[in-house]
N, C-alpha and C positions, 0 to 999 in steps of 0.2 A: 400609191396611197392618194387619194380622194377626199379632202373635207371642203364639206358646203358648207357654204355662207347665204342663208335664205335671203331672201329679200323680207319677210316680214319681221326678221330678226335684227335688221339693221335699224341705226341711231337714227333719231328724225329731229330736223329743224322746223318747224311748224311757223312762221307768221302772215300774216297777213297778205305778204306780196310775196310769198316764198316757201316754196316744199323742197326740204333736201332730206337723200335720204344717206347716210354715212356708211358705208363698208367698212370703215374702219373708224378710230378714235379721231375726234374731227371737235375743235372749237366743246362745246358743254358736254360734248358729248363722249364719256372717257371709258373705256372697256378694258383695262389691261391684256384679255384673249384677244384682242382685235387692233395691236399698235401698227397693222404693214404685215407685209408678205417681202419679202427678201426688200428689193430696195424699190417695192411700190409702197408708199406710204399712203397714200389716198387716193378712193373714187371716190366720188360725190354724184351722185343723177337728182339734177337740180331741176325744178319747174319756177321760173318765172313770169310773173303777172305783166299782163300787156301794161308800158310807161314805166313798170319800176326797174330798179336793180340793183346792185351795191358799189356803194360810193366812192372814193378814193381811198383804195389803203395800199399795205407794205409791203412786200415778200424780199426774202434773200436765202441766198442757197438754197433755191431747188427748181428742180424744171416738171413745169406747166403746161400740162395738154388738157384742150378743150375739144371735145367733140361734138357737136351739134345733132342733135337726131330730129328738132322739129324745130321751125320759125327761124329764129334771125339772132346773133346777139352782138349788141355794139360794143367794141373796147379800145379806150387810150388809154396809154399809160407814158413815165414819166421821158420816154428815150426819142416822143414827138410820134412815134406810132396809134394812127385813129385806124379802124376797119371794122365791115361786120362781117361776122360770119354764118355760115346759112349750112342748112341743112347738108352732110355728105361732109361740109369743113372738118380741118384739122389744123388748129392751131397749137406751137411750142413758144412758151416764152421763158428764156432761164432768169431766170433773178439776181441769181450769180452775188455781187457784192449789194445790190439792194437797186430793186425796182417800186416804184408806184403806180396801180391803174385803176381801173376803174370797169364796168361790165355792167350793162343796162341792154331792157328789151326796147328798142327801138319803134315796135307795131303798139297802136295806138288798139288796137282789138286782138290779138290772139297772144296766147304767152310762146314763150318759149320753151324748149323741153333740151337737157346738155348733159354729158359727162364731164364734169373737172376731173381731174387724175394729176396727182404730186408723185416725181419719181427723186430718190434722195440723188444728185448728181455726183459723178465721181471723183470729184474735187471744188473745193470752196474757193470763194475768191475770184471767179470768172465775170467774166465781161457781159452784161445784162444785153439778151438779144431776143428774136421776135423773128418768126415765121410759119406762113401759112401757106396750106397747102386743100385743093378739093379733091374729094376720092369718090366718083360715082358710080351708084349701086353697081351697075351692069361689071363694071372690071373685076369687082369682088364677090361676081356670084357665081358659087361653086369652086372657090376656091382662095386661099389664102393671102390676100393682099396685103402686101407691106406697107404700112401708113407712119411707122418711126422706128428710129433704127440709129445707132449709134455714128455710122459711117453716113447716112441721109440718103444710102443708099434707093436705085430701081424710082428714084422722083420723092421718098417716104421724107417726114421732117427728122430734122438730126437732134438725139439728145444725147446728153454728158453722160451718160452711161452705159454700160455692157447689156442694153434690153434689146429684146426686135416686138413691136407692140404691131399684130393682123387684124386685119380684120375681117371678115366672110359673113354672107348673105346666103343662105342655105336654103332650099326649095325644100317641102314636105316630102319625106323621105329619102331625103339624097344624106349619104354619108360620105364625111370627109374626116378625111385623118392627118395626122400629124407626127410627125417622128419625134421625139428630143435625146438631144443629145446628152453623151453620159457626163453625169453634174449639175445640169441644169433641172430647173424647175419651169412651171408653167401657172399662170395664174386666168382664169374662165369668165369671164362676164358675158351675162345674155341680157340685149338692152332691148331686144321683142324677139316674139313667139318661145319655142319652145323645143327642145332638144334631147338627148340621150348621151353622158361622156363617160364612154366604157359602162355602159348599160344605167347609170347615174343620172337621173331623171332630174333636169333643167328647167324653170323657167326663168320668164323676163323678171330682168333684175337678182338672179339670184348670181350666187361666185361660187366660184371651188380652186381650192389651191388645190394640186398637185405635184406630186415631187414622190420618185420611186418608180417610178414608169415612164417605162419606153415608147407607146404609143398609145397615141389619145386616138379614138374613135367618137366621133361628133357624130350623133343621127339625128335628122331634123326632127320631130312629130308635128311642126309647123312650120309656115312658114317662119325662118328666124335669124337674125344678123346677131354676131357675137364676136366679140374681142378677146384675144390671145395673145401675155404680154409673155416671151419667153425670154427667163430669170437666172439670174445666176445662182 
């Protein structure tokens, strides 16, 4: 089984220095049909204005992946870690018993364009930690690159839960496929161009949970990079 999640049908943050668009119930914006997908609780694909970004605040129990898809984004937070991260990045920060940071665009002319992603971690009370990692294009095209992973397996960042989150760059007309295993679910975001999963017509930004099938068939109809977080 197959249900999309449009990309025009998702929650929006709208101000001034900032376009977010929510996958799921996120800050004002509250959907009961849309609380998380097994234990992904939030995408967020955020646009940030060049010099702003958001200020210091609090997170505890849950682990934090940033994905960058355009520009730069700075972050410190409270455990002395400063870094940007750029285009291809993969950052996990767990929050664990409580962290503080902070995430600003650092370019002075161009914004920034990122996935945030909240995974619920498999236990509370862990020790607030921080690591990054770069994945570029060329190793993930045409094929499914492990970018986090409970074990931190293959180079990917390690998080507190039973996920393996891919991700593939897929050339106009190349099909790639995907086995899952019996139990498991699998969760689709297409963060550019445009696709087919099990003949289920994709674009940028939209999602699809699946669960009840055995094999995912990915066809490009464009060029297109897309994230596969496989679920318990």
């Amino acid at each position: 089984m197959i249900k999309l999640r449009r990309s025009n049908d998702r929650g929006r943050t709208k101000l001034s220095w900032l376009d977010s668009r929510h996958t799921f119930s996120f800050g004002d914006y509250y959907d009961r049909q849309h609380m998380g997908f097994s234990d992904l609780r939030v995408i967020n694909e955020d646009r940030v204005s060049p010099a702003q970004g958001f200020g210091t605040h609090s997170h505890r129990d849950m682990e934090i992946i940033t994905y960058v898809l355009e520009g730069a984004l700075g972050h410190k937070d409270s455990t002395g870690t400063s870094s940007v991260i750029r285009a291809g990045d993969v950052q996990r920060m767990s929050a664990g018993t409580g962290i503080s940071h902070s995430e600003y665009n650092p370019s002075q002319t161009e914004s920034v364009h990122f996935l945030q992603i909240w995974i619920i971690p498999n236990e509370t009370g862990l020790e607030p930690g921080y690591e990054q990692q770069s994945f570029s294009v060329g190793k993930s095209r045409g094929k499914w690159n492990l970018i986090a992973s409970k074990e931190g397996r293959d180079g990917s960042v390690t998080v507190h839960q039973d996920v393996e989150l891919y991700l593939a760059a897929i050339s106009k007309g190349q099909q790639l496929n995907y086995q899952l295993k019996q139990g498991r679910q699998a969760w689709l975001q297409v963060t550019r161009g445009a696709a087919t999963v099990n003949g289920t017509p994709l674009g940028a930004g939209d999602g699809a949970a699946v669960s009840e099938e055995d094999l995912l068939k990915l066809v490009a109809s464009d060029d297109t990079e897309v994230l596969l977080f496989d679920l318990q």
